[in-house]
C-alpha positions in Angstrom: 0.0 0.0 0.0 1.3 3.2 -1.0 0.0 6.9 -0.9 1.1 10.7 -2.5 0.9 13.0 -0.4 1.7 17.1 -0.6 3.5 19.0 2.5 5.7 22.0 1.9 4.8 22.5 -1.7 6.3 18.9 -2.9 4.9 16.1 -3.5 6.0 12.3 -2.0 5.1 8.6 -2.6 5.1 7.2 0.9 4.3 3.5 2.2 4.5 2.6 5.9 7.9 2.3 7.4 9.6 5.4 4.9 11.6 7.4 6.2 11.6 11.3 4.0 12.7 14.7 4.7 10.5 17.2 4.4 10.4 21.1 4.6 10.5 22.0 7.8 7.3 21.8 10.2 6.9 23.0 13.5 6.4 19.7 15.6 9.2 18.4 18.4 11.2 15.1 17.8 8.8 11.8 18.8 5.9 13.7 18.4 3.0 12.4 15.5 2.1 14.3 12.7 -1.1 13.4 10.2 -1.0 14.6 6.6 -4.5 15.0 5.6 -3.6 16.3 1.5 -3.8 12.8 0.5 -4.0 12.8 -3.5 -3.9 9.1 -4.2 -3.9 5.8 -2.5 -3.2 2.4 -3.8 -3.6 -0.7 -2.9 -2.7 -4.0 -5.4 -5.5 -3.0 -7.8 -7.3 -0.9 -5.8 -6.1 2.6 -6.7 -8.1 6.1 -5.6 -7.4 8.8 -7.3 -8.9 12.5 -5.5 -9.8 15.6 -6.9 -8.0 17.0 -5.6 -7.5 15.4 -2.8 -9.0 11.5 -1.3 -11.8 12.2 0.8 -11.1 10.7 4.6 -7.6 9.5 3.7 -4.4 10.4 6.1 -1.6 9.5 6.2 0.5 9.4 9.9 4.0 9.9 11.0 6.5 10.2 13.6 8.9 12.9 13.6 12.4 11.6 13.9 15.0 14.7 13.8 15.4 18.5 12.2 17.9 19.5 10.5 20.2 21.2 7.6 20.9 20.4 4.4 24.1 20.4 2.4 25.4 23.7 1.7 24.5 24.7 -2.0 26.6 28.1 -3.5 25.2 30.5 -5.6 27.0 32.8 -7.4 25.8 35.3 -9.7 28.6 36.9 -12.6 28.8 39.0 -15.1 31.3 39.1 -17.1 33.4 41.8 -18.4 31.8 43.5 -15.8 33.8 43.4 -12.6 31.0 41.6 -10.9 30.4 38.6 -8.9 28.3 37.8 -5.9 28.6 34.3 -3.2 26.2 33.1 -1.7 25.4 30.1 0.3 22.1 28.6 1.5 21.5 25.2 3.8 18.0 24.4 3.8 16.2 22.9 7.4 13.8 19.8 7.0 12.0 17.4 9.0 13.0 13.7 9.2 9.7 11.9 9.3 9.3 8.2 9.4 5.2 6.8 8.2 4.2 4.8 10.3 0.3 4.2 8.9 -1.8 4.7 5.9 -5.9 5.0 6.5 -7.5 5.0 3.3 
């Protein structure tokens, strides 16, 4: 049995015992969280598509850890110019592990 789900603007195929980062939400380590934009569950041949989203489905997980990303640089140039700007960015996320699907 798997499900997509949508948190943070992304969208993830989860099945119990995953373990995904998401963008960051604002829930302390052990806690549950549910994720109620469920947009399709599937089970063998047994596939339910929403529109948008699956009405009663939900999806629940445990939070496991926050963190940072790896550090990505951005640099703007223009050359010929004289110009160039650094930049670097670490983005936070969630570790959550699903632990059950309810279609």
């Amino acid at each position: 049995m798997y499900a997509v789900i949508t948190t943070g603007g992304k969208q993830y195929r989860v099945s119990e015992g995953d373990v995904l980062r998401v963008e960051r939400l604002d829930a302390e380590e052990g806690t549950t969280v549910d994720f109620d934009q469920v947009l399709l569950v599937a089970d063998g041949e047994n596939v339910r598509i929403g529109r948008p989203r699956v009405e009663g489905a939900r999806v629940t997980g445990t939070v496991r850890s926050h963190g940072r990303g790896k550090k990505i640089e951005v640099i703007k140039f223009k050359r010929r110019k004289h110009h160039m700007k650094r930049q670097g960015h670490r983005q936070w996320f969630t570790e959550v592990e699903i632990t059950s699907i309810q279609a």
